[in-house]
N, CA and C atoms as a LAMMPS dump frame, in Angstrom:
ITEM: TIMESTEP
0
ITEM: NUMBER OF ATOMS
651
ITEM: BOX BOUNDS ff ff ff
-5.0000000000000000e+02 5.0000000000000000e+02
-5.0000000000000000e+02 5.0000000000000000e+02
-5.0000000000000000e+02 5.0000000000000000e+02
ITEM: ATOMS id mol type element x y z
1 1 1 N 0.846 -1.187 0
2 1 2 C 0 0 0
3 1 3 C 0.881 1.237 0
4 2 1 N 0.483 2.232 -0.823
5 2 2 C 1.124 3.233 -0.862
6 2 3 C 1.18 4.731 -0.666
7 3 1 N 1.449 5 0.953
8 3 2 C 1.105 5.992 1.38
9 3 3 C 1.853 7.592 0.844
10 4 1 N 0.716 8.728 0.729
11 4 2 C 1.76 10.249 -0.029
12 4 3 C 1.072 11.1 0.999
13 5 1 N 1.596 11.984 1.561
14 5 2 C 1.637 13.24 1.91
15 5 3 C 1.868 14.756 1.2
16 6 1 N 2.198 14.543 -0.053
17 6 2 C 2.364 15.43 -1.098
18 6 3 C 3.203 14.964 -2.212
19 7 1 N 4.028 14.037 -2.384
20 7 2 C 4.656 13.689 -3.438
21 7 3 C 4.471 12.216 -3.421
22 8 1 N 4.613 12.054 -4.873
23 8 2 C 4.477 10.567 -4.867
24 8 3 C 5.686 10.022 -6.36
25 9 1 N 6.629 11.28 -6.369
26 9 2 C 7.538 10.856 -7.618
27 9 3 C 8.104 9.854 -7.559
28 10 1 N 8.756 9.342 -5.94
29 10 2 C 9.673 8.005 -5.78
30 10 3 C 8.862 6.723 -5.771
31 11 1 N 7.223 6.76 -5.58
32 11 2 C 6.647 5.961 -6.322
33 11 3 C 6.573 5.03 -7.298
34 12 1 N 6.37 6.864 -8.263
35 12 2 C 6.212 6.359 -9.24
36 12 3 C 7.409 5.915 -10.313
37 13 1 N 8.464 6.368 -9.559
38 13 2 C 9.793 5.991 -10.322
39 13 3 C 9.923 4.016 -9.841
40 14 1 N 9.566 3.843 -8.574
41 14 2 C 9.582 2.794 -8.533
42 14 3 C 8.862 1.253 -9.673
43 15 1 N 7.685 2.031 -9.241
44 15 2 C 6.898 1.674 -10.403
45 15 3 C 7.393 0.856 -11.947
46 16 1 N 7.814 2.281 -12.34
47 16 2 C 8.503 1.886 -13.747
48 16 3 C 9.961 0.609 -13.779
49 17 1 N 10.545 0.835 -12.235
50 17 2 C 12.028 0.401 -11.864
51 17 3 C 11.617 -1.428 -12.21
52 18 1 N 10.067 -1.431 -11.402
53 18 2 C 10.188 -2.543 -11.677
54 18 3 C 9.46 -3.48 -13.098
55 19 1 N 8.468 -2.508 -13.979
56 19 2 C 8.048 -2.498 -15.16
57 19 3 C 9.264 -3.087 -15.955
58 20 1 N 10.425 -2.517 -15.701
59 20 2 C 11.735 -2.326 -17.098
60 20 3 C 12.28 -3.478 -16.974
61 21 1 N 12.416 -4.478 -15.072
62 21 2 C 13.165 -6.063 -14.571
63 21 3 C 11.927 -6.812 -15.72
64 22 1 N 10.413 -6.099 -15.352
65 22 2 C 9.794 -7.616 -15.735
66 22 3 C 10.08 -7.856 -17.137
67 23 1 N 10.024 -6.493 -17.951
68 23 2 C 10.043 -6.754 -19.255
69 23 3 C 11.413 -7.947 -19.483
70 24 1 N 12.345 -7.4 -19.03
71 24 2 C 13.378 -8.055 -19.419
72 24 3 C 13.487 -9.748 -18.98
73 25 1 N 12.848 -10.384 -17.649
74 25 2 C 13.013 -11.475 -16.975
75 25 3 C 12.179 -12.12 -18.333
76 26 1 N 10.817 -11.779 -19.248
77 26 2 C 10.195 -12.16 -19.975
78 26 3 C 10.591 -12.63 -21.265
79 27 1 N 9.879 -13.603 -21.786
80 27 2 C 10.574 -14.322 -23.332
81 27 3 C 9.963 -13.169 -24.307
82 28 1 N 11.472 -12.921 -25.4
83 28 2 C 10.702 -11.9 -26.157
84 28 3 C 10.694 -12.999 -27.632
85 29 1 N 10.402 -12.164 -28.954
86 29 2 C 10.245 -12.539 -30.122
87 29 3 C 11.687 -13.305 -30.816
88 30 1 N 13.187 -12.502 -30.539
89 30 2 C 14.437 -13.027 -30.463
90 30 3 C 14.282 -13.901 -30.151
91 31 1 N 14.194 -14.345 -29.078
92 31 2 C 14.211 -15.458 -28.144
93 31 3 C 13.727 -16.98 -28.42
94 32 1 N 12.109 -16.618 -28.779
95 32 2 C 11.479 -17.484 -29.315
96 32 3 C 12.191 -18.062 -30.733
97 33 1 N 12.356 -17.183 -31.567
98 33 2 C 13.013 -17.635 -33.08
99 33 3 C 14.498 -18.214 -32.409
100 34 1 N 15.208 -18.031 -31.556
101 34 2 C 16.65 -18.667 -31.421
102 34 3 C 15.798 -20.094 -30.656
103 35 1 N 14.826 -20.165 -30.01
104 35 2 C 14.717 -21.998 -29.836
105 35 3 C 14.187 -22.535 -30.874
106 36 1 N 13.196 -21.771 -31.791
107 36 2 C 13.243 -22.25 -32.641
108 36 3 C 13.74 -22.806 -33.731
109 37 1 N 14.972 -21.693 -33.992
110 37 2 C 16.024 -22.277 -35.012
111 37 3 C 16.732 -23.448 -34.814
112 38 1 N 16.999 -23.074 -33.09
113 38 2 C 17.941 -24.794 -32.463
114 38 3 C 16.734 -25.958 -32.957
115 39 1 N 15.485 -25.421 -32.522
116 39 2 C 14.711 -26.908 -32.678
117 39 3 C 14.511 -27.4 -34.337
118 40 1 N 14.599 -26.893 -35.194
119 40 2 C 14.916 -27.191 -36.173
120 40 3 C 16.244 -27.673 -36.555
121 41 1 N 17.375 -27.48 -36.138
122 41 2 C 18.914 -27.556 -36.488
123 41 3 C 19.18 -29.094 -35.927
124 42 1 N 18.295 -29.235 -34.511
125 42 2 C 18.648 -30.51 -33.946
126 42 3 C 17.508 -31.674 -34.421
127 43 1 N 16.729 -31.462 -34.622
128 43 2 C 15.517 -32.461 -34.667
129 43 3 C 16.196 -33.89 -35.477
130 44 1 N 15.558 -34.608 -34.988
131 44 2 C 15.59 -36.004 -35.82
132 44 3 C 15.351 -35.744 -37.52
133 45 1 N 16.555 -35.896 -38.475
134 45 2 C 15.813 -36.345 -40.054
135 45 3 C 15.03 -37.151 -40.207
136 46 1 N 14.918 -37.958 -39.673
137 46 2 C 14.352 -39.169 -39.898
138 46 3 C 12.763 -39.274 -39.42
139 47 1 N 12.295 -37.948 -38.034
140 47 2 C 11.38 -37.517 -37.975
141 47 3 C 10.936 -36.563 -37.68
142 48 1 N 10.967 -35.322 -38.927
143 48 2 C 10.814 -34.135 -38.555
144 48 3 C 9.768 -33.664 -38.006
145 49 1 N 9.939 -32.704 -37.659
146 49 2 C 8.403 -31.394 -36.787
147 49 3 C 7.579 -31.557 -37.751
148 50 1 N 6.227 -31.611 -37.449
149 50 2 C 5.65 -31.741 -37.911
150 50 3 C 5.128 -30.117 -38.729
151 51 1 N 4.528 -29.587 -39.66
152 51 2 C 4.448 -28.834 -40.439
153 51 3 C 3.022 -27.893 -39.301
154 52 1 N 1.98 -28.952 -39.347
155 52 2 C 1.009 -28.118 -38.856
156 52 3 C 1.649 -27.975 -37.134
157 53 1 N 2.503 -29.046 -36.242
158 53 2 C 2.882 -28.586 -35.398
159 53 3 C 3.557 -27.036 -35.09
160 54 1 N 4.255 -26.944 -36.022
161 54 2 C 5.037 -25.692 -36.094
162 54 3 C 4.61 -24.701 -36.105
163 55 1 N 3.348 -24.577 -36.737
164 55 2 C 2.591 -23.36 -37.341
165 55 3 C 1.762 -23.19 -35.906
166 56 1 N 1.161 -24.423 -35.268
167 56 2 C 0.838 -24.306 -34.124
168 56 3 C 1.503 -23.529 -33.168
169 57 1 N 2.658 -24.085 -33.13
170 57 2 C 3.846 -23.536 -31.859
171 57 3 C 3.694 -21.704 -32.268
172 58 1 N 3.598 -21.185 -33.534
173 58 2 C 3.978 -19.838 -33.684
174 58 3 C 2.811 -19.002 -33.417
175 59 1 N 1.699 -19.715 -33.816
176 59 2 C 0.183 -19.053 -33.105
177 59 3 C 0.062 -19.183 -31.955
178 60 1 N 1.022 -19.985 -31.368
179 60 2 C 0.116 -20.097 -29.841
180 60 3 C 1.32 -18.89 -29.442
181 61 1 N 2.643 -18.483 -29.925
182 61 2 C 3.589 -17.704 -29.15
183 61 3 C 2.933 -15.937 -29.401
184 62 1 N 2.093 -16.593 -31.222
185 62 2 C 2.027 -14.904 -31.309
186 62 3 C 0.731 -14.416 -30.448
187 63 1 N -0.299 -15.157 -30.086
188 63 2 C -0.971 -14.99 -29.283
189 63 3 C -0.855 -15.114 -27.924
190 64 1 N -0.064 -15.316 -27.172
191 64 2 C 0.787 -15.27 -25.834
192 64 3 C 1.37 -13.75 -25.851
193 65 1 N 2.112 -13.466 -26.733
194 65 2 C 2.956 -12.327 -27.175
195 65 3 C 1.957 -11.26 -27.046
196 66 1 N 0.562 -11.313 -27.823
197 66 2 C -0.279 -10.241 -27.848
198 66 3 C -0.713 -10.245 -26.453
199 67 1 N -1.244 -11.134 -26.293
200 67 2 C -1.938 -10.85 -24.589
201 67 3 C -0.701 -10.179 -23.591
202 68 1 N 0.22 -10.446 -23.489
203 68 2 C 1.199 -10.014 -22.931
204 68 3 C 1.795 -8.457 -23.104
205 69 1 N 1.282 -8.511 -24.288
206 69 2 C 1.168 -6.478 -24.801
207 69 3 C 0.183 -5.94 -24.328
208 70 1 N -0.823 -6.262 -24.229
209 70 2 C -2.294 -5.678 -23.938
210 70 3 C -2.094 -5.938 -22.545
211 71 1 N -1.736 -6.526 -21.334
212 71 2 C -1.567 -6.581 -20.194
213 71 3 C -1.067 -5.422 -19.965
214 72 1 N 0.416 -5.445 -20.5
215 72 2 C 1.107 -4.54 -19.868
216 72 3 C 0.382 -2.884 -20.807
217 73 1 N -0.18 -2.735 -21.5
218 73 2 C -0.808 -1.559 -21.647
219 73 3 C -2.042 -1.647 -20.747
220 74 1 N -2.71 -2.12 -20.267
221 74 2 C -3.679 -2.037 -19.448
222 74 3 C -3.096 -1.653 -18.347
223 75 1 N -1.972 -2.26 -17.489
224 75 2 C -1.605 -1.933 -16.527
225 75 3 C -0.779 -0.311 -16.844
226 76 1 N -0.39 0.186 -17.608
227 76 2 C 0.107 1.46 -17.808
228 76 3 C -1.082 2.726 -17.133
229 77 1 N -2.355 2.103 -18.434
230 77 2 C -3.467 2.974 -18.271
231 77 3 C -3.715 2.987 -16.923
232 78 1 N -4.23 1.807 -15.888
233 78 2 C -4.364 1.642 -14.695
234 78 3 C -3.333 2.496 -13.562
235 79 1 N -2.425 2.471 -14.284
236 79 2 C -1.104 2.847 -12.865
237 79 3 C -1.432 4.647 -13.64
238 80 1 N -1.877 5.108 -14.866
239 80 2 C -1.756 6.296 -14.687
240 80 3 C -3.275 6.935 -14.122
241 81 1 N -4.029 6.569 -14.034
242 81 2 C -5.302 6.444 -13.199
243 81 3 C -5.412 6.651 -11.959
244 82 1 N -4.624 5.571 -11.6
245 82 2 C -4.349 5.346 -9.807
246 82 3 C -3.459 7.187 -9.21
247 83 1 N -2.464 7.331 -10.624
248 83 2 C -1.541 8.093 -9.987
249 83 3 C -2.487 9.564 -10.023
250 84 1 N -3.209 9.714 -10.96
251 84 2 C -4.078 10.491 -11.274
252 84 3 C -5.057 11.266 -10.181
253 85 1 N -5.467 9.952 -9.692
254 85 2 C -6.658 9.813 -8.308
255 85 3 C -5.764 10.105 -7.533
256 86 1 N -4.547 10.098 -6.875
257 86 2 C -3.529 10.076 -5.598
258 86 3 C -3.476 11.892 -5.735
259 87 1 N -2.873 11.85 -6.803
260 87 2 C -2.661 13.564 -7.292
261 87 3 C -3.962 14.485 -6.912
262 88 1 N -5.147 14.353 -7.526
263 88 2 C -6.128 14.454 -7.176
264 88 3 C -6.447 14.676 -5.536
265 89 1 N -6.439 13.606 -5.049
266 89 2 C -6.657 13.404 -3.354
267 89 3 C -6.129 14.261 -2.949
268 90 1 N -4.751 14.161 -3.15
269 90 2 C -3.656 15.161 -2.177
270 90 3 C -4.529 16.515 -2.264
271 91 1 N -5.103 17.212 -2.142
272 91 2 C -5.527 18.347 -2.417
273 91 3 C -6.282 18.483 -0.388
274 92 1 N -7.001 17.333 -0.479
275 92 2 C -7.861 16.735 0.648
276 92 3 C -6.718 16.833 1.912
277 93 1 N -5.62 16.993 1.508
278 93 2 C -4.759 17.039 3.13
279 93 3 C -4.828 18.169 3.661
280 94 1 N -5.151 18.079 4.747
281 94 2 C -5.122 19.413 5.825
282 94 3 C -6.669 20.393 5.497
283 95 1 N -7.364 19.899 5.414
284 95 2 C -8.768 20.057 4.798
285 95 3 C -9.602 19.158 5.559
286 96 1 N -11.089 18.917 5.561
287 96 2 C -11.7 18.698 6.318
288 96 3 C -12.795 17.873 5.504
289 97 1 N -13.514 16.861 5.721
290 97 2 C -14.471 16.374 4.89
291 97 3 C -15.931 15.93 5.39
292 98 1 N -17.139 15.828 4.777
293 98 2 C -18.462 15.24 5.453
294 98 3 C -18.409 14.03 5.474
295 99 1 N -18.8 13.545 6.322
296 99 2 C -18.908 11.994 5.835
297 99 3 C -20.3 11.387 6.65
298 100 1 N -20.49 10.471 6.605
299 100 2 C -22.087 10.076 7.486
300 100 3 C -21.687 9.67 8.548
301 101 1 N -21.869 9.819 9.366
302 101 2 C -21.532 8.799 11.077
303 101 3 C -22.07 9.77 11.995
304 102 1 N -21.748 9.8 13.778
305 102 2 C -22 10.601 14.563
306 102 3 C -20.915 10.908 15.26
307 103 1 N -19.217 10.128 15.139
308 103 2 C -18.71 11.049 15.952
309 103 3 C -17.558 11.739 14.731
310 104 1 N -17.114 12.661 15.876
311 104 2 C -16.826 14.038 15.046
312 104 3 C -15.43 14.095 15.703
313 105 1 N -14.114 14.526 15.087
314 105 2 C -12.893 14.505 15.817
315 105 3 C -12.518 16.344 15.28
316 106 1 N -11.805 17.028 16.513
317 106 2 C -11.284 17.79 16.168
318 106 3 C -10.643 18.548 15.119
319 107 1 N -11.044 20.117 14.565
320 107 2 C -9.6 19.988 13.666
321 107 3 C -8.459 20.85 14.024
322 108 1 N -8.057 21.551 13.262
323 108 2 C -6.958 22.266 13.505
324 108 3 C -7.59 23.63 14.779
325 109 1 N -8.246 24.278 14.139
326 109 2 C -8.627 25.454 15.226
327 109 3 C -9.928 24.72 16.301
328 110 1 N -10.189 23.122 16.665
329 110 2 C -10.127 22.591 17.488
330 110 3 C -11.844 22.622 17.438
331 111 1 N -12.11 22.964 16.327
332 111 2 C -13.622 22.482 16.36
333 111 3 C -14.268 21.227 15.928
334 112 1 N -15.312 21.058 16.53
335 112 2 C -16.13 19.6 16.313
336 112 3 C -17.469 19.715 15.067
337 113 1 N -17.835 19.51 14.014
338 113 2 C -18.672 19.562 13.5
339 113 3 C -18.989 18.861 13.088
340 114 1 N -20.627 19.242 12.515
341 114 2 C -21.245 18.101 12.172
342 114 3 C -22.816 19.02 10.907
343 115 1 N -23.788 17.909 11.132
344 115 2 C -25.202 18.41 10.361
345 115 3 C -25.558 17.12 10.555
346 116 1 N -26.821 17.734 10.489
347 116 2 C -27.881 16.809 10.247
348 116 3 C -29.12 17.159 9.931
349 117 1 N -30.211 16.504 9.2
350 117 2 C -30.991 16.468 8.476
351 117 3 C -32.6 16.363 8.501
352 118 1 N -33.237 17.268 9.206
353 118 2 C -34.761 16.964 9.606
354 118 3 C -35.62 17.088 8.304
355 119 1 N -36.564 16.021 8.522
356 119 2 C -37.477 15.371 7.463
357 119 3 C -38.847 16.5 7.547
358 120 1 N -38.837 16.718 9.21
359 120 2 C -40.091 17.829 9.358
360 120 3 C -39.875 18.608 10.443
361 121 1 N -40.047 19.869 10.679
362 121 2 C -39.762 20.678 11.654
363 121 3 C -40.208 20.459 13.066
364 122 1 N -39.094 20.367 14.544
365 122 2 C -39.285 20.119 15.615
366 122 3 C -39.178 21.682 16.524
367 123 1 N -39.365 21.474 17.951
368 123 2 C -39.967 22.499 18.257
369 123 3 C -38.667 22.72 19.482
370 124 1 N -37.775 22.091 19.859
371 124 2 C -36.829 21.992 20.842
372 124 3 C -35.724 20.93 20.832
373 125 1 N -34.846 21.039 19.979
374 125 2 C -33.707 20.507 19.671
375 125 3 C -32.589 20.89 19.826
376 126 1 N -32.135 19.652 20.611
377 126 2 C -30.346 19.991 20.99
378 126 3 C -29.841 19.013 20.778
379 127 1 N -28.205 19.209 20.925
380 127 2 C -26.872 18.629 20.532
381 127 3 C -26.554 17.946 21.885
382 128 1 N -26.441 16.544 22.176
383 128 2 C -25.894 16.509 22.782
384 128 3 C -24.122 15.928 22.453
385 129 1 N -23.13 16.383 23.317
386 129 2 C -21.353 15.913 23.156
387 129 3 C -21.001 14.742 23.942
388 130 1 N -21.15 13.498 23.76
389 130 2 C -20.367 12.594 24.766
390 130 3 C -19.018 12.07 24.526
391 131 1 N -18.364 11.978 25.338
392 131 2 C -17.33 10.975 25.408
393 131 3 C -17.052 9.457 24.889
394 132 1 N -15.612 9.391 25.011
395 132 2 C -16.214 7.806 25.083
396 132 3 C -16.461 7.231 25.879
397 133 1 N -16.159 7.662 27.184
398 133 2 C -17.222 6.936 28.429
399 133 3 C -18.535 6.895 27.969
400 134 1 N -19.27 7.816 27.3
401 134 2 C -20.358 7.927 27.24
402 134 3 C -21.229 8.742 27.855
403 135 1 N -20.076 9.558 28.318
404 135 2 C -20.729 10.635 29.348
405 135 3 C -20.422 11.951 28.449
406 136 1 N -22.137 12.856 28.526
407 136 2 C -22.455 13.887 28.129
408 136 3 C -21.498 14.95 29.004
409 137 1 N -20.656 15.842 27.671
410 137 2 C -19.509 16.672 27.904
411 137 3 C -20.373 18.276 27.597
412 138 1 N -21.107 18.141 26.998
413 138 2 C -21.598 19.519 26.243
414 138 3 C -23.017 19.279 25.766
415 139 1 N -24.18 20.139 25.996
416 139 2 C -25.396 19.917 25.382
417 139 3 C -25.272 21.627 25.037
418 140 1 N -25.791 21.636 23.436
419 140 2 C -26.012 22.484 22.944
420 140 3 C -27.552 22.894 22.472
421 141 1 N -28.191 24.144 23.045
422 141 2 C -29.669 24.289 22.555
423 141 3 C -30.028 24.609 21.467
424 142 1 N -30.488 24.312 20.242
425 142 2 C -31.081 24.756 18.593
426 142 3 C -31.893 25.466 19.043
427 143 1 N -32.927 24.686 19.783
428 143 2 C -34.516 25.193 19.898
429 143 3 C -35.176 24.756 18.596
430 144 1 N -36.246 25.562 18.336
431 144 2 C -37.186 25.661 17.391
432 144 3 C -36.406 25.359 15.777
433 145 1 N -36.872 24.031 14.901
434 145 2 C -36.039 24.005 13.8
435 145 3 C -36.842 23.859 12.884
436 146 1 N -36.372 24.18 11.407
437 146 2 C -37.602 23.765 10.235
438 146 3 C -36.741 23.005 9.34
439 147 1 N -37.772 22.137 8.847
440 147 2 C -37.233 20.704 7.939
441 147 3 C -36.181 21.087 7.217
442 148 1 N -35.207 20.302 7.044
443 148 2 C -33.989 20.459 5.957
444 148 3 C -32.699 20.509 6.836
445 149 1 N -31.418 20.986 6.412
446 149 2 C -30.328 20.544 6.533
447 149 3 C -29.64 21.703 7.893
448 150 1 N -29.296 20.899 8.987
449 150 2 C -28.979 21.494 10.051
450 150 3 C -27.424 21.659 10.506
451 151 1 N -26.091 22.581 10.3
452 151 2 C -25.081 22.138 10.736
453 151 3 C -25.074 22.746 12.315
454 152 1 N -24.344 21.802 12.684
455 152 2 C -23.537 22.174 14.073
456 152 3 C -22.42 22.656 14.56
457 153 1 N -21.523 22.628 15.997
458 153 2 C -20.49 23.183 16.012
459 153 3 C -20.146 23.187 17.427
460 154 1 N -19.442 22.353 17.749
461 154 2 C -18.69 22.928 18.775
462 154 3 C -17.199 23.246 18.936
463 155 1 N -16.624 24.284 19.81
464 155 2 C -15.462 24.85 19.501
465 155 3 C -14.368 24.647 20.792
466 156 1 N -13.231 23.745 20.911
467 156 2 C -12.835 23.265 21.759
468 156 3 C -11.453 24.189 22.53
469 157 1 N -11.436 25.357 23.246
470 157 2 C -10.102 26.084 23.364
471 157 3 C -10.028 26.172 24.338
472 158 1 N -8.774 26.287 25.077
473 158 2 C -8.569 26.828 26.523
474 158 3 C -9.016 28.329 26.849
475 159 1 N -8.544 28.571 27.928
476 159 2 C -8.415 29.908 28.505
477 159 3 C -8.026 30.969 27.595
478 160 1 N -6.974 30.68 26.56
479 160 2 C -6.233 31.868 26.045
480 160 3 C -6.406 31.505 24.754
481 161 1 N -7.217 31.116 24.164
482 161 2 C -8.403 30.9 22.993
483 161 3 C -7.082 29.571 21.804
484 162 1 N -6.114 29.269 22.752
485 162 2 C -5.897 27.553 21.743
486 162 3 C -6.779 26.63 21.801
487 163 1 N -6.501 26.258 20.431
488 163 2 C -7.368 24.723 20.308
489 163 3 C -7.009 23.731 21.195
490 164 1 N -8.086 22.941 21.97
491 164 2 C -7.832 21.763 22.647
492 164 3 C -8.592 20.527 21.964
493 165 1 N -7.898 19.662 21.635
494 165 2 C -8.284 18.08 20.94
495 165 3 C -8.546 17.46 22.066
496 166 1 N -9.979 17.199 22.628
497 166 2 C -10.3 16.363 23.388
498 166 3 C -10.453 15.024 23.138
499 167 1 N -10.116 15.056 21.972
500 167 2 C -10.357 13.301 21.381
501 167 3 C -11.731 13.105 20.823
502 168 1 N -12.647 12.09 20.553
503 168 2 C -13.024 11.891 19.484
504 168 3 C -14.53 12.473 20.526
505 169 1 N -16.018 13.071 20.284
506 169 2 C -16.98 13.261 20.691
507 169 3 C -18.004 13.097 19.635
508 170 1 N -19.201 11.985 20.75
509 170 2 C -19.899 11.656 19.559
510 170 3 C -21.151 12.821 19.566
511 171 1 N -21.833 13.004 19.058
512 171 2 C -22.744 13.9 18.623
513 171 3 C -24.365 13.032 19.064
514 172 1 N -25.661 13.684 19.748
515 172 2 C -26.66 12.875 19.735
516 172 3 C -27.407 13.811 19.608
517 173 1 N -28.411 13.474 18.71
518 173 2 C -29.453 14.476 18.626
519 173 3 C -30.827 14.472 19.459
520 174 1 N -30.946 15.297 19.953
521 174 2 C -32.587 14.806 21.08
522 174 3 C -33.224 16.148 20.715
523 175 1 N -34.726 15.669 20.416
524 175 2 C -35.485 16.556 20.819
525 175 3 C -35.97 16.429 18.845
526 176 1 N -35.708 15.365 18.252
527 176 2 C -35.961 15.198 16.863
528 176 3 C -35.309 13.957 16.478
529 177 1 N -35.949 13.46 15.39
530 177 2 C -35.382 12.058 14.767
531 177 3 C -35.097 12.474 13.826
532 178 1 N -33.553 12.761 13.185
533 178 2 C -32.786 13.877 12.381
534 178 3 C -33.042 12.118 10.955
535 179 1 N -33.518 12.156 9.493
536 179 2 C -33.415 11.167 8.679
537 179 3 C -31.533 10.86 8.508
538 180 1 N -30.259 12.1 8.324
539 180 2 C -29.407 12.177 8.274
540 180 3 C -28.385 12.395 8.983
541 181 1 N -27.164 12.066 9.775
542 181 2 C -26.25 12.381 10.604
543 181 3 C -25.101 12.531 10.293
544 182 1 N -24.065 13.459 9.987
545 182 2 C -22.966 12.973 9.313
546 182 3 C -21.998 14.355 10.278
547 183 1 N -20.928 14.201 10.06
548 183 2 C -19.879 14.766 10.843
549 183 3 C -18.511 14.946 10.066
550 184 1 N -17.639 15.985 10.602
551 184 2 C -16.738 16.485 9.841
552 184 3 C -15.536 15.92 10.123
553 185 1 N -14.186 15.267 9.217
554 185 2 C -13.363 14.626 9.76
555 185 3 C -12.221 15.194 8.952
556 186 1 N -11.272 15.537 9.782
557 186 2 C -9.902 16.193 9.035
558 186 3 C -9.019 15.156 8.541
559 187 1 N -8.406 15.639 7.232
560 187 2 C -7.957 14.492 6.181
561 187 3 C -6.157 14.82 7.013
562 188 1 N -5.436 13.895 7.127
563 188 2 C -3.988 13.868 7.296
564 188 3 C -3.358 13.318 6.435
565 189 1 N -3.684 12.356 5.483
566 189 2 C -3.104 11.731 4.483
567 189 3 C -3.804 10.965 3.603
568 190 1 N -3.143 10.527 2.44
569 190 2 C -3.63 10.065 1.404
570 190 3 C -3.122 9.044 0.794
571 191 1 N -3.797 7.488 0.717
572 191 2 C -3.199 6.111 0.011
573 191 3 C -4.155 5.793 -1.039
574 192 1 N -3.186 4.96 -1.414
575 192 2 C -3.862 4.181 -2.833
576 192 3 C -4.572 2.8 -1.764
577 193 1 N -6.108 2.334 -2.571
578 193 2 C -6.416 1.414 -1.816
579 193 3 C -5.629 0.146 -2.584
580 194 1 N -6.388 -0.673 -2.231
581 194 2 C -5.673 -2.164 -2.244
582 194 3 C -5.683 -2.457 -3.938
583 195 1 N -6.338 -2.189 -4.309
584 195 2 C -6.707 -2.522 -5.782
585 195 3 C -6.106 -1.473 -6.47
586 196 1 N -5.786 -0.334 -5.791
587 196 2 C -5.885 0.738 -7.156
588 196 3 C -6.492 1.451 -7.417
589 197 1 N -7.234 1.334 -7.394
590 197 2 C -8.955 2.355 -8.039
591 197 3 C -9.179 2.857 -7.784
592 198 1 N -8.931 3.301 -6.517
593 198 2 C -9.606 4.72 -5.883
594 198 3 C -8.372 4.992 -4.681
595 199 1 N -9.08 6.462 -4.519
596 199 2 C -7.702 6.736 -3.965
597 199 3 C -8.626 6.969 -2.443
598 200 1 N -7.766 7.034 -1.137
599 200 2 C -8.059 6.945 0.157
600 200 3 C -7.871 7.703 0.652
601 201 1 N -8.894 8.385 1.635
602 201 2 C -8.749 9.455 2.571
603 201 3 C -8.055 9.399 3.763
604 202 1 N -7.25 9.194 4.695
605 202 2 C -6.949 8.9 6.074
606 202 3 C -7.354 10.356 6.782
607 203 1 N -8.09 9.274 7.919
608 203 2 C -8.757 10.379 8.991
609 203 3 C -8.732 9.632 10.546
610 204 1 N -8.887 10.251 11.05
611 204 2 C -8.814 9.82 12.323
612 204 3 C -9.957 8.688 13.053
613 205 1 N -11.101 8.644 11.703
614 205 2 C -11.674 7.715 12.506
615 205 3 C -11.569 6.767 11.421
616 206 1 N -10.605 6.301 10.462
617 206 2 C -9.838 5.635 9.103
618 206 3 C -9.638 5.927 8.13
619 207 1 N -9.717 5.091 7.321
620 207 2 C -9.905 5.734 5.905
621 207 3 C -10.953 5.529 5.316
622 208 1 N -11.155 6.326 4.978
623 208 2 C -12.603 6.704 3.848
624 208 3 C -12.431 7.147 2.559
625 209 1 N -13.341 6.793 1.645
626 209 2 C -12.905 6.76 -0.208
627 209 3 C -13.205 8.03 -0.202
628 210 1 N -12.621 8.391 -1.333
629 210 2 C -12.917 10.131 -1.642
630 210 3 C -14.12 10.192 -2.208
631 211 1 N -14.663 9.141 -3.316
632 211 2 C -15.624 9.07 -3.647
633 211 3 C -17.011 9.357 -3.174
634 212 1 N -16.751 8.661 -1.855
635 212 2 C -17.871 8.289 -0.381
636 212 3 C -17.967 9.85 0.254
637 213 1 N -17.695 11.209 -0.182
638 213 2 C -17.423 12.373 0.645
639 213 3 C -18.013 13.011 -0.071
640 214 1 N -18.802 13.315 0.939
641 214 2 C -20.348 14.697 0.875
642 214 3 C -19.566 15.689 0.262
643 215 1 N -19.154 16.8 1.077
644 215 2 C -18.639 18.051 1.266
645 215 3 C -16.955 17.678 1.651
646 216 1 N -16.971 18.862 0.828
647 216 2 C -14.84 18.765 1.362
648 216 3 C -14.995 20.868 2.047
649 217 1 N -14.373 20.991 3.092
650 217 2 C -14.362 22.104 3.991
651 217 3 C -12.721 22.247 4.51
């Protein structure tokens, strides 16, 4: 797996480093015609290769040969895709994203956010902040709300207005049955997933596809 923080050139130099071994460890067209020539030079007179054998042996190499081109161009297209999506991502570091869940981790200026989503308007709604004990740290009052999309906020600083990271707080909504819950999670880095295909968010509560992301903040 291949983790970037902003560059990914030694990557991709790798990449190619090892593209250039495979080509070479592989049987090329030379190659094939020098066993072939031996297998002709040595064969029995008395019972040669057979004619349609031969013709066999060269269809089955030139069709081995092709698939073996089209691989490795598929995998080109693929690896410039992947690198594409990584390039792409990186943008997402040090930035902030939506995603669906309820708890919410700090970011840089030490706030907690979130939204959520009422189907029909309630009349006294609040936030509640727990821990992971599970113990309520912060209840915040809305009050009176009308249907549609609600964000939140809480702001975590000391005395002399720094950010404090209390660690992760989950978010509960009372006083309404919100259809949507989702919360804001700051991006620190960026991998290729397992396959390739998409590129990966790292956040503090994992990784999440870029794809899978509401809002980027």
């Amino acid at each position: 797996m291949t983790t970037i923080t902003g560059d990914f050139a030694t990557t991709q130099m790798a990449s190619k480093d090892v593209a250039a071994k495979n080509s070479q460890d592989s049987l090329g067209q030379a190659a094939f015609l020098k066993l072939m020539t031996a297998q002709l030079k040595y064969q029995d007179p008395f019972d040669p290769v057979d004619n349609q054998a031969m013709v066999g042996q060269m269809a089955q190499f030139s069709q081995v040969a092709g698939i073996s081109e089209m691989n490795a161009s598929l995998k080109q297209i693929a690896g410039g895709f992947s690198t594409s999506r990584l390039s792409e991502a990186a943008n997402f570091i040090g930035r902030s994203v939506l995603q669906g869940g309820d708890t919410a981790y700090a970011d840089a200026q030490g706030r907690y956010r979130g939204e959520f989503t009422l189907a029909t308007g309630a009349d006294n709604v609040s936030v509640e902040w727990l821990n992971t004990a599970g113990e309520v740290v912060h209840t915040q009052q809305l009050g009176k709300l009308d249907a549609g999309k609600v964000p939140f906020e809480l702001i975590s600083q000391d005395e002399a207005g720094n950010p404090v990271d209390v660690g992760p707080l989950t978010a509960r909504i009372t006083g309404a049955a919100p259809s949507t819950l989702s919360v804001w999670l700051p991006v620190m880095a960026v991998e290729s997933s397992s396959t390739g295909a998409e590129a990966m968010l790292v956040t503090p509560a994992g990784n999440v596809s870029a794809a899978s992301v509401k809002r980027i903040g």
